[in-house]
Every structure is written in structure tokens, then in C-alpha cells.
PDB file of N, CA, C and O in Angstrom:
ATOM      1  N   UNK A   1       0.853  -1.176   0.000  1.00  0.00           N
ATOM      2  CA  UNK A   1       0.000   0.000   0.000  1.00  0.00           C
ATOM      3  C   UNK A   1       0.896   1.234   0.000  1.00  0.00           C
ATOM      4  O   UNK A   1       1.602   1.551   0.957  1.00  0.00           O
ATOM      5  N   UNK A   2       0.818   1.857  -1.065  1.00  0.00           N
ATOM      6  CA  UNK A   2       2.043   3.395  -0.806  1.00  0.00           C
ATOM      7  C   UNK A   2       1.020   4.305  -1.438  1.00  0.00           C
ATOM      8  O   UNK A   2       1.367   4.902  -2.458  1.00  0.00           O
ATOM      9  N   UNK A   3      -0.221   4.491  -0.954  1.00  0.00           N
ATOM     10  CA  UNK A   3      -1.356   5.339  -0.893  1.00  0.00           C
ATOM     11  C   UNK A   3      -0.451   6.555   0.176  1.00  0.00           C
ATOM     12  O   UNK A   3       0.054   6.124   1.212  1.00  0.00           O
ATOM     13  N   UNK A   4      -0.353   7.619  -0.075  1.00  0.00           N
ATOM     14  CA  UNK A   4       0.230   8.960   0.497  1.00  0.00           C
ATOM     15  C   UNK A   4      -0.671   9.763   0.181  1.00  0.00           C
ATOM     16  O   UNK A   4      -1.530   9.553  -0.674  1.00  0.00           O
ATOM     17  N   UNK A   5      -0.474  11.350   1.248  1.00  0.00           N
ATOM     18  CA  UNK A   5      -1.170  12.451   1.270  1.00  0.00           C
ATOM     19  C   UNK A   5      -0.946  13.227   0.430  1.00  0.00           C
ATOM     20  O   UNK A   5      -0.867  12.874  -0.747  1.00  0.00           O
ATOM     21  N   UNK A   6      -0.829  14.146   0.714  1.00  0.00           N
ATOM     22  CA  UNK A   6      -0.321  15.883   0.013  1.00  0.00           C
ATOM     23  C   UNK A   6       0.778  16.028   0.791  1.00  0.00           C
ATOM     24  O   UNK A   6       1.675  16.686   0.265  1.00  0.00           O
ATOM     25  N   UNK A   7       1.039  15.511   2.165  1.00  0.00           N
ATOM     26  CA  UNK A   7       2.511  15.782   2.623  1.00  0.00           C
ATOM     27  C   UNK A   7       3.497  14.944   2.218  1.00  0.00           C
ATOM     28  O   UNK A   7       4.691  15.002   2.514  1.00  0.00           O
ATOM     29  N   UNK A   8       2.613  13.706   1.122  1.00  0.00           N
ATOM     30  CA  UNK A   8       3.712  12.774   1.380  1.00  0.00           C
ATOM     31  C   UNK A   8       3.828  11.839   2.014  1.00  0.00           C
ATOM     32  O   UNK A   8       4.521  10.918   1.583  1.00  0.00           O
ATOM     33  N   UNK A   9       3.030  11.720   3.578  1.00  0.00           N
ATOM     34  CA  UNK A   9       3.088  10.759   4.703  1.00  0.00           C
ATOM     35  C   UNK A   9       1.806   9.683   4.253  1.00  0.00           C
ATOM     36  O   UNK A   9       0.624   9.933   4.020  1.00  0.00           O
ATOM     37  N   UNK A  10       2.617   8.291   4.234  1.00  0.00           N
ATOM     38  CA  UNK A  10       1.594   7.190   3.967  1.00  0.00           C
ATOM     39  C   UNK A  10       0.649   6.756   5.087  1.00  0.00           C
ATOM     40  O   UNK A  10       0.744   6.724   6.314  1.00  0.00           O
ATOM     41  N   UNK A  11      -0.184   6.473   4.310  1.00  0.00           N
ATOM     42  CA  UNK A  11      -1.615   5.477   5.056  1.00  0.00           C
ATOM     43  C   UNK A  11      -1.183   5.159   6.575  1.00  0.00           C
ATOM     44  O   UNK A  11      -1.541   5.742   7.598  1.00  0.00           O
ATOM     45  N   UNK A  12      -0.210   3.939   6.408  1.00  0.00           N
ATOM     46  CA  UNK A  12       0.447   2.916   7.393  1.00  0.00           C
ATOM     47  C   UNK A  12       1.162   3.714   8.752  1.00  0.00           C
ATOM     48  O   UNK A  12       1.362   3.122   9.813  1.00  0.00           O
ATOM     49  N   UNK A  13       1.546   5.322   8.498  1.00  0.00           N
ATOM     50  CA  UNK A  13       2.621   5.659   9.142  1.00  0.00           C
ATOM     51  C   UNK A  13       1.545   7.006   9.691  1.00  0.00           C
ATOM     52  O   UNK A  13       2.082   7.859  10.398  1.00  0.00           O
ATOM     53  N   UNK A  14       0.178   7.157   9.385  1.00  0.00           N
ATOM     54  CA  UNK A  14      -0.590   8.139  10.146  1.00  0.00           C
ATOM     55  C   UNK A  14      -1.188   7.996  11.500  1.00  0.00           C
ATOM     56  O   UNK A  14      -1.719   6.910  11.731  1.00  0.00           O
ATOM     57  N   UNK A  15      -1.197   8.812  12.346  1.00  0.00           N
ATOM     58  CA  UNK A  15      -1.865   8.334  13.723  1.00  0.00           C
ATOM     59  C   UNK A  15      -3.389   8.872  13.265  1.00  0.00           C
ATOM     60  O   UNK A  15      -4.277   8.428  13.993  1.00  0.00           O
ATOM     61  N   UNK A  16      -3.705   9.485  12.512  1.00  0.00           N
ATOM     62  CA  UNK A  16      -5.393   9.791  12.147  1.00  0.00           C
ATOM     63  C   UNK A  16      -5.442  10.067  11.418  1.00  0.00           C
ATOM     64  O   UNK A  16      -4.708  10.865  10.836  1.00  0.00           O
ATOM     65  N   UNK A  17      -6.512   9.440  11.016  1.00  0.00           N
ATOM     66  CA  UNK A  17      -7.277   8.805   9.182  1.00  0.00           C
ATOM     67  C   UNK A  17      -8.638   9.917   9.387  1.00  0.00           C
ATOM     68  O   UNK A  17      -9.259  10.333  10.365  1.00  0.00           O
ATOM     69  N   UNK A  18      -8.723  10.156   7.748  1.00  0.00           N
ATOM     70  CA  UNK A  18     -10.201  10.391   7.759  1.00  0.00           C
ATOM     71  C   UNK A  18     -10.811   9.276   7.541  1.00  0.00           C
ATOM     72  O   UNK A  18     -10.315   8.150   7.596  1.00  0.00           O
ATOM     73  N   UNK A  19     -11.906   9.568   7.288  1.00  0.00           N
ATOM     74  CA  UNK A  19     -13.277   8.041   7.259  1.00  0.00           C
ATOM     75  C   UNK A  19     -12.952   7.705   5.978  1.00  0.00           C
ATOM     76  O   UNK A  19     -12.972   6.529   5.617  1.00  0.00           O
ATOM     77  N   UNK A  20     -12.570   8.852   5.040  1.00  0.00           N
ATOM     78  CA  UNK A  20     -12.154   8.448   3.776  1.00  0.00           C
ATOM     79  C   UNK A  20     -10.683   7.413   3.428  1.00  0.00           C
ATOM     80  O   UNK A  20     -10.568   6.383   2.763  1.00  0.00           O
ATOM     81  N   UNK A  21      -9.707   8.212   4.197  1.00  0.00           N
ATOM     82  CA  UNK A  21      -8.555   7.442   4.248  1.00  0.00           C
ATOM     83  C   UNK A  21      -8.867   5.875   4.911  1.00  0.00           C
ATOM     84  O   UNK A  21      -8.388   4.840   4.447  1.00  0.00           O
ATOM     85  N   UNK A  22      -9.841   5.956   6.180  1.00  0.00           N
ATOM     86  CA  UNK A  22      -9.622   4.502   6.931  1.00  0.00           C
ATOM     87  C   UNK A  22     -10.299   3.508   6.045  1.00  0.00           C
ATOM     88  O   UNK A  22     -10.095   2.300   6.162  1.00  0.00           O
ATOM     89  N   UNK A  23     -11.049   3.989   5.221  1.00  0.00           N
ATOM     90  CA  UNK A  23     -12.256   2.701   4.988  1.00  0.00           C
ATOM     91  C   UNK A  23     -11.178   2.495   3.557  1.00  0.00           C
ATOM     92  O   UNK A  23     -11.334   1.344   3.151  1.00  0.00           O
ATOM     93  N   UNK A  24     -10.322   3.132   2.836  1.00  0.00           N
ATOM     94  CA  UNK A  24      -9.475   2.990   1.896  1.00  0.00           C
ATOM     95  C   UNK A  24      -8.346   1.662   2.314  1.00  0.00           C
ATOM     96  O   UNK A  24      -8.164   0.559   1.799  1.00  0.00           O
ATOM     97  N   UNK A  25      -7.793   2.274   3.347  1.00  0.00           N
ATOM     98  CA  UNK A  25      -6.813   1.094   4.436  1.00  0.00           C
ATOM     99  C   UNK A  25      -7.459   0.474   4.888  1.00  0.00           C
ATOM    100  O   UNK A  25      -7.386  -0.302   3.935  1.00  0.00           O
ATOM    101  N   UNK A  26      -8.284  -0.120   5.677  1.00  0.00           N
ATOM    102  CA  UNK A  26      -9.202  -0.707   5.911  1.00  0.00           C
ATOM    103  C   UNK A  26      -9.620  -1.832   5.030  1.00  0.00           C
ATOM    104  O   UNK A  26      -9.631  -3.033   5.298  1.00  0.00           O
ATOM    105  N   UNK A  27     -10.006  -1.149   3.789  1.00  0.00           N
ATOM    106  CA  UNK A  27     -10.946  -1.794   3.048  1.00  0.00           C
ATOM    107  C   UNK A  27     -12.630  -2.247   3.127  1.00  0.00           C
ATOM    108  O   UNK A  27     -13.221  -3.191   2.603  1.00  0.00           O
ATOM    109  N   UNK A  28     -13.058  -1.259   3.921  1.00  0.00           N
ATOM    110  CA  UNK A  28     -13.836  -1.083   4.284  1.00  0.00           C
ATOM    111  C   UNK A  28     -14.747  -0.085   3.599  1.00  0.00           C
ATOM    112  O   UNK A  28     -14.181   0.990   3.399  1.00  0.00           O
ATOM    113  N   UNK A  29     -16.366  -0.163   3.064  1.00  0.00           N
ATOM    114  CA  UNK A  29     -16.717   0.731   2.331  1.00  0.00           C
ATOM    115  C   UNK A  29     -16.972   1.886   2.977  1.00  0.00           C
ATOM    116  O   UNK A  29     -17.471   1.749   4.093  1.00  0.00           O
ATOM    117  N   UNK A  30     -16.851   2.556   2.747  1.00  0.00           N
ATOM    118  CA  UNK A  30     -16.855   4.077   3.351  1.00  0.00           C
ATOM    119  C   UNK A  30     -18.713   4.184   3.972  1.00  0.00           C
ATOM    120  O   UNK A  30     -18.916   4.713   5.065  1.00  0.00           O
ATOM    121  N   UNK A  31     -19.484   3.828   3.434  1.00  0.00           N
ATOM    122  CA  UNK A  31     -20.795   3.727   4.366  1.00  0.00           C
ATOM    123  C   UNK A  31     -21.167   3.092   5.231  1.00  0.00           C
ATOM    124  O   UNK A  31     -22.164   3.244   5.936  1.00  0.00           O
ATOM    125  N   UNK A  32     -19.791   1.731   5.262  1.00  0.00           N
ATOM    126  CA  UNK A  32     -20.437   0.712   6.088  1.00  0.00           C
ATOM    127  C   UNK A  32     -19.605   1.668   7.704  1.00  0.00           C
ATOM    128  O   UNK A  32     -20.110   1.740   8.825  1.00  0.00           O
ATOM    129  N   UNK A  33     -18.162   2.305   7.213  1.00  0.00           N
ATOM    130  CA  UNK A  33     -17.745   2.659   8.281  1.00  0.00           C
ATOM    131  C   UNK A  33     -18.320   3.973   8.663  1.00  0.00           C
ATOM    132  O   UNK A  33     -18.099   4.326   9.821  1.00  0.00           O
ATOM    133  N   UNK A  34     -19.136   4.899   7.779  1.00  0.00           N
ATOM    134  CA  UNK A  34     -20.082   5.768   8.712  1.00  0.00           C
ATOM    135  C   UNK A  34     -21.235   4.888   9.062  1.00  0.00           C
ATOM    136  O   UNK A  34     -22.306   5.448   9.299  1.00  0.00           O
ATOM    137  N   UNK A  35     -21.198   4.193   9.097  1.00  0.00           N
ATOM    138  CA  UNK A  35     -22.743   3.719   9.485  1.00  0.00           C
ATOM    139  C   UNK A  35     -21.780   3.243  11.193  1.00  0.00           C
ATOM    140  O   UNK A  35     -22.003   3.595  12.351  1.00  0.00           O
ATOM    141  N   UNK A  36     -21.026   2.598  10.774  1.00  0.00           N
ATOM    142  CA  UNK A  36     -20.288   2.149  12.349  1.00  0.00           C
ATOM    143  C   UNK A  36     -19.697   2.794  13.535  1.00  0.00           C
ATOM    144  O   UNK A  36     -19.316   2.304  14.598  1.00  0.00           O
ATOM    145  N   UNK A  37     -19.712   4.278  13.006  1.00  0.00           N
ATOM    146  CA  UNK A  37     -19.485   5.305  13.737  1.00  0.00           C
ATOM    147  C   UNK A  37     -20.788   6.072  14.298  1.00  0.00           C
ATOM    148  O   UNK A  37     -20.787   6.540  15.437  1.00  0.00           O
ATOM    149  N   UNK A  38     -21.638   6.151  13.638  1.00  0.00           N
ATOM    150  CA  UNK A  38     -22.933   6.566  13.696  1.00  0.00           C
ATOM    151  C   UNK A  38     -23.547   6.031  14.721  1.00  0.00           C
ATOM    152  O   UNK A  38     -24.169   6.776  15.479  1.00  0.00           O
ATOM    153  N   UNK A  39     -23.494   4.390  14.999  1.00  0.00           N
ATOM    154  CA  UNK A  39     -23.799   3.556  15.728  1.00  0.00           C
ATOM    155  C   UNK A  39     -22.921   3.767  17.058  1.00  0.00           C
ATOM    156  O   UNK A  39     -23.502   3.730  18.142  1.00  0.00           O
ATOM    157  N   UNK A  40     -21.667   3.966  17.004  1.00  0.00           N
ATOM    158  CA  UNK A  40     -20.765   3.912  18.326  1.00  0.00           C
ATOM    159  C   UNK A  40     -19.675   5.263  18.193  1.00  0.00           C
ATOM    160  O   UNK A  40     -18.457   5.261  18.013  1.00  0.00           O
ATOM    161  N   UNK A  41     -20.701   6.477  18.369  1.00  0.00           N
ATOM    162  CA  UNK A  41     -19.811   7.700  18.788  1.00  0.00           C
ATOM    163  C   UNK A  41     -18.840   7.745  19.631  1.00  0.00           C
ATOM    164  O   UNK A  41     -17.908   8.525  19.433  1.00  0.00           O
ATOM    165  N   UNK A  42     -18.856   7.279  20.253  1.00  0.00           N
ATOM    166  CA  UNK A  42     -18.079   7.006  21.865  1.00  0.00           C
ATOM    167  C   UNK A  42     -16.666   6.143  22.357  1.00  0.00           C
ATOM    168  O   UNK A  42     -15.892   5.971  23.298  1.00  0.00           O
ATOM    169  N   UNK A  43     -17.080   5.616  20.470  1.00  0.00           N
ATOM    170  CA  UNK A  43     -15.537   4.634  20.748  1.00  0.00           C
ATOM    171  C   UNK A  43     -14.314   5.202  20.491  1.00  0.00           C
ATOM    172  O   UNK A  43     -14.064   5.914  19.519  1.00  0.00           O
ATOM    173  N   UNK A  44     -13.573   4.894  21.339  1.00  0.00           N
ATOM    174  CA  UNK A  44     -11.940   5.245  21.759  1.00  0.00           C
ATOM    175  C   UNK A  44     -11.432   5.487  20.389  1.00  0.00           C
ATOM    176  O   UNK A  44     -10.624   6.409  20.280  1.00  0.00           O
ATOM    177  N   UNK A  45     -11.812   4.716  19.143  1.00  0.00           N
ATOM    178  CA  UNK A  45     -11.253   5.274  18.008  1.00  0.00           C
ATOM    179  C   UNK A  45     -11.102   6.124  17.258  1.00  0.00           C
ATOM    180  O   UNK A  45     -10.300   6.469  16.390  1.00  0.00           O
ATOM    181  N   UNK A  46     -12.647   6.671  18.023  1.00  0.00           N
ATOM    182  CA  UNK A  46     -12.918   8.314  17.310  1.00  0.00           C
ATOM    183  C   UNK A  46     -12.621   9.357  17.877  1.00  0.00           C
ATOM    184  O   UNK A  46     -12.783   9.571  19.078  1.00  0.00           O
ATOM    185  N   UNK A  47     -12.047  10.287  16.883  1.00  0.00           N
ATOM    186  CA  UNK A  47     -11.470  11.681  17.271  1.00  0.00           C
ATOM    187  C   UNK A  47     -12.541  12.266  16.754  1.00  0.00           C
ATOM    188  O   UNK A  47     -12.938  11.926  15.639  1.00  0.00           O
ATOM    189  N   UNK A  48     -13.128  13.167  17.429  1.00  0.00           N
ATOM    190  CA  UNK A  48     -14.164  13.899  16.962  1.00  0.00           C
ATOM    191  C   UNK A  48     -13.510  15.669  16.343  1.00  0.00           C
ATOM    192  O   UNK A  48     -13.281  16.407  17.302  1.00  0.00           O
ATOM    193  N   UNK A  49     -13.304  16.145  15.331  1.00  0.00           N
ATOM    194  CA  UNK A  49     -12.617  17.292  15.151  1.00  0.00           C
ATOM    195  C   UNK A  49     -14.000  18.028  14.462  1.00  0.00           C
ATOM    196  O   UNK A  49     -14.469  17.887  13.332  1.00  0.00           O
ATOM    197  N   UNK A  50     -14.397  18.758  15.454  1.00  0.00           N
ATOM    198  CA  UNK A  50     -16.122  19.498  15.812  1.00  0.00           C
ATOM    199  C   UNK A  50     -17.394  18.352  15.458  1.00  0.00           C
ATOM    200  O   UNK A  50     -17.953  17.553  16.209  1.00  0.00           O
ATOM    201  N   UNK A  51     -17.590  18.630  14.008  1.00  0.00           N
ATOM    202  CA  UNK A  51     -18.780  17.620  14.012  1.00  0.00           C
ATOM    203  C   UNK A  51     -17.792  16.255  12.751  1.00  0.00           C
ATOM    204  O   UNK A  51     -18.258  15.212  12.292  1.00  0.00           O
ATOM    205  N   UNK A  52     -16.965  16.604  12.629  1.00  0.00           N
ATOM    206  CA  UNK A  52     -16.230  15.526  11.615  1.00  0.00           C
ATOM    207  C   UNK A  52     -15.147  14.454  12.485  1.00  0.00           C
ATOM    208  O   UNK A  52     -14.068  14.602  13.058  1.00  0.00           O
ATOM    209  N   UNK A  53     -15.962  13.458  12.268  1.00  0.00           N
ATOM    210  CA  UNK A  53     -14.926  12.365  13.277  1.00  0.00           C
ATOM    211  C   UNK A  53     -13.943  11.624  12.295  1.00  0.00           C
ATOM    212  O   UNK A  53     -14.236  11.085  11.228  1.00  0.00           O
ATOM    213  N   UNK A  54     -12.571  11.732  12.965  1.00  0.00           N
ATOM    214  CA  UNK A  54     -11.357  10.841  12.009  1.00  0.00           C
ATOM    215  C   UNK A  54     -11.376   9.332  13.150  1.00  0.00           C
ATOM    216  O   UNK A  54     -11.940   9.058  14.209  1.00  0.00           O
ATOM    217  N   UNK A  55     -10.562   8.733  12.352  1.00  0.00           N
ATOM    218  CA  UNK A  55     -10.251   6.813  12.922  1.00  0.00           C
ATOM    219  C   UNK A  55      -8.650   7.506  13.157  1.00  0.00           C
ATOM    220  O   UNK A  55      -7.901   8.045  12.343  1.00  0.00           O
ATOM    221  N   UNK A  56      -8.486   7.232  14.656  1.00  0.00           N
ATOM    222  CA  UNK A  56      -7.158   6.557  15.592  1.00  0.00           C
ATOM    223  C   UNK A  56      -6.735   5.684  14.873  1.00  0.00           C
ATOM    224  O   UNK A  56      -7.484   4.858  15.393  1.00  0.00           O
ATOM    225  N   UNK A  57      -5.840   4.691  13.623  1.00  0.00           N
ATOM    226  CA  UNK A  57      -5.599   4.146  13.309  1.00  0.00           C
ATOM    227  C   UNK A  57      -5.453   3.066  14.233  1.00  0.00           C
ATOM    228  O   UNK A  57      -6.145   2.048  14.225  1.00  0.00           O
ATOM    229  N   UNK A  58      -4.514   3.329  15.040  1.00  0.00           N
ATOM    230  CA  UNK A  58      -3.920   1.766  15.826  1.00  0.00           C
ATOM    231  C   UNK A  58      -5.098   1.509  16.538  1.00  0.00           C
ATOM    232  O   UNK A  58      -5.544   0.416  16.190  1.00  0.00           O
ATOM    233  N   UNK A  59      -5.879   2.124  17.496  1.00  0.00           N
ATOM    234  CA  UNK A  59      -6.869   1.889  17.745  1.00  0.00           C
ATOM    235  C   UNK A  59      -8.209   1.232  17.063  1.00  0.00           C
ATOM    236  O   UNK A  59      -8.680   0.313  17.733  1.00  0.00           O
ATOM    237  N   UNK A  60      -8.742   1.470  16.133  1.00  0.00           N
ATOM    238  CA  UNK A  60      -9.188   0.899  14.932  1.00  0.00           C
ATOM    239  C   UNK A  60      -8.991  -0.408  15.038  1.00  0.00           C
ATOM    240  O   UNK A  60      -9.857  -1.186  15.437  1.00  0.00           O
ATOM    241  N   UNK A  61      -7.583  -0.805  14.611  1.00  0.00           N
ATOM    242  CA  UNK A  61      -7.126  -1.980  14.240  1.00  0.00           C
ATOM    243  C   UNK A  61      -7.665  -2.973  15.667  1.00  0.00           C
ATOM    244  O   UNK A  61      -8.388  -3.955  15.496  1.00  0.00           O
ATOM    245  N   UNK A  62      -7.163  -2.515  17.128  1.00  0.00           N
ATOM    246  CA  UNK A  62      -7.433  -2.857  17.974  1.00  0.00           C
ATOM    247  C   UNK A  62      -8.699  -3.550  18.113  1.00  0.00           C
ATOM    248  O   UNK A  62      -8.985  -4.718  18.378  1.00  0.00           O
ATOM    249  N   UNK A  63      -9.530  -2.277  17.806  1.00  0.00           N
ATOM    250  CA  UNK A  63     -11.579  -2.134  17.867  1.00  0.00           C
ATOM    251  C   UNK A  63     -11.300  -3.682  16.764  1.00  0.00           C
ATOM    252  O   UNK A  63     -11.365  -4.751  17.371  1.00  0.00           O
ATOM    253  N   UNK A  64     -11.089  -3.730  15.654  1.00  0.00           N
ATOM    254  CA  UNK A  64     -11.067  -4.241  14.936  1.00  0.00           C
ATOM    255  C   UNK A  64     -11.331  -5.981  15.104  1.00  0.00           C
ATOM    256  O   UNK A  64     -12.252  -6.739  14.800  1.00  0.00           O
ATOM    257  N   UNK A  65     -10.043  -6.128  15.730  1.00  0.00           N
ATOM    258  CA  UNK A  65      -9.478  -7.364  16.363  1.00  0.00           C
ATOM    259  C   UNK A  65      -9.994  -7.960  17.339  1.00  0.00           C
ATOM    260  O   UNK A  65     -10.033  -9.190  17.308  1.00  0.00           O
ATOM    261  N   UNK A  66     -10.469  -7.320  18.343  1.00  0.00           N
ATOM    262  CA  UNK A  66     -11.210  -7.381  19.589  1.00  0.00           C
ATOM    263  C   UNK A  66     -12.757  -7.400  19.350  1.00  0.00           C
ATOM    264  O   UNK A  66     -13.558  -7.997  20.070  1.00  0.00           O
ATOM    265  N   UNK A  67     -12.968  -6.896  18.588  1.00  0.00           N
ATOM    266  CA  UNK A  67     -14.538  -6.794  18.718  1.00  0.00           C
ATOM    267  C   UNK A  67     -15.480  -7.669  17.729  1.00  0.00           C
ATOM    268  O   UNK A  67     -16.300  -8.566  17.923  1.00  0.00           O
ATOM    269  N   UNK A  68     -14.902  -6.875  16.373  1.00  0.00           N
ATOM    270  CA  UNK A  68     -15.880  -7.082  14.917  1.00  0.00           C
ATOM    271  C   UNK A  68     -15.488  -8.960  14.548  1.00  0.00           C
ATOM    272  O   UNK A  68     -14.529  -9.722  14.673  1.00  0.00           O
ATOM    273  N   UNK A  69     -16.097  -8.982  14.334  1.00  0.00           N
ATOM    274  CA  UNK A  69     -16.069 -10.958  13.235  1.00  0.00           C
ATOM    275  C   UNK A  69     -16.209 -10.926  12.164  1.00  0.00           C
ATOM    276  O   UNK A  69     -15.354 -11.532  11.518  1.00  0.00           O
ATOM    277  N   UNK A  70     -17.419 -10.168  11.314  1.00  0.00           N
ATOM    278  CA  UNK A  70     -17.668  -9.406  10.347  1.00  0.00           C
ATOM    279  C   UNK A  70     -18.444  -7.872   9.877  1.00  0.00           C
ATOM    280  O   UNK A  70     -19.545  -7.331   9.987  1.00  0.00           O
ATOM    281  N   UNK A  71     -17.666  -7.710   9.541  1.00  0.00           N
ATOM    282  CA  UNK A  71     -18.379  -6.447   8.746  1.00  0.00           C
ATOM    283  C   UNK A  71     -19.340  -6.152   7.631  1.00  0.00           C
ATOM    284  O   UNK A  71     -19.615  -4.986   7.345  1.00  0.00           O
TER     285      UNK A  71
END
């Protein structure tokens, strides 16, 4: 994956994703992961920056591992 920003800094090496970037890394469709945020405001993964929430990457992965079976 060598998906990069505008700075340059890749996917793999960000501490916060947009919903756009995570569900890209992820692989995750981008509605299924607003729909999963929508559902669980509150989780440790979300950074809320006013009304636009980004994915904690490592955290994510965590939520990920620990929780989900399928998506």
C-alpha cells in the first residue's frame, strides 16, 4: 500500500485517518464505516474534530481485532 497524502506521509505511518482514508486502508466501504461510527460515537477510536470524526488508526485496528467478526 504506498497510498500517500499531500505531505507525502503514507496510510500505514498516520496516527489519524479520515473516514475516507480509513475505509481505503481498511478496506472497508466508506458507508459501512459511517454507518459504524454513527452507531458507536463514543468509541476510543474516534477523534471527533467538531462535528467531523477521524479513525485513531492503531486503535481501529485494535476495535477491529477485539470486537468485529464481520463487517
Amino acid at each position: 500500500m504506498n497510498k500517500t497524502n499531500k505531505y507525502g506521509i503514507p496510510l500505514w505511518r498516520k496516527y489519524i485517518l479520515s473516514v475516507q482514508e480509513a475505509s481505503e486502508y481498511f478496506h472497508i466501504g466508506y458507508k459501512k464505516l459511517r454507518k459504524l461510527i454513527d452507531e458507536h460515537p463514543e468509541e476510543e477510536f474516534i477523534l471527533w474534530n467538531g462535528t467531523r470524526p477521524q479513525i485513531k488508526r492503531k486503535l481501529f485496528e485494535q476495535y477491529i481485532d477485539e470486537k468485529l467478526t464481520a463487517i
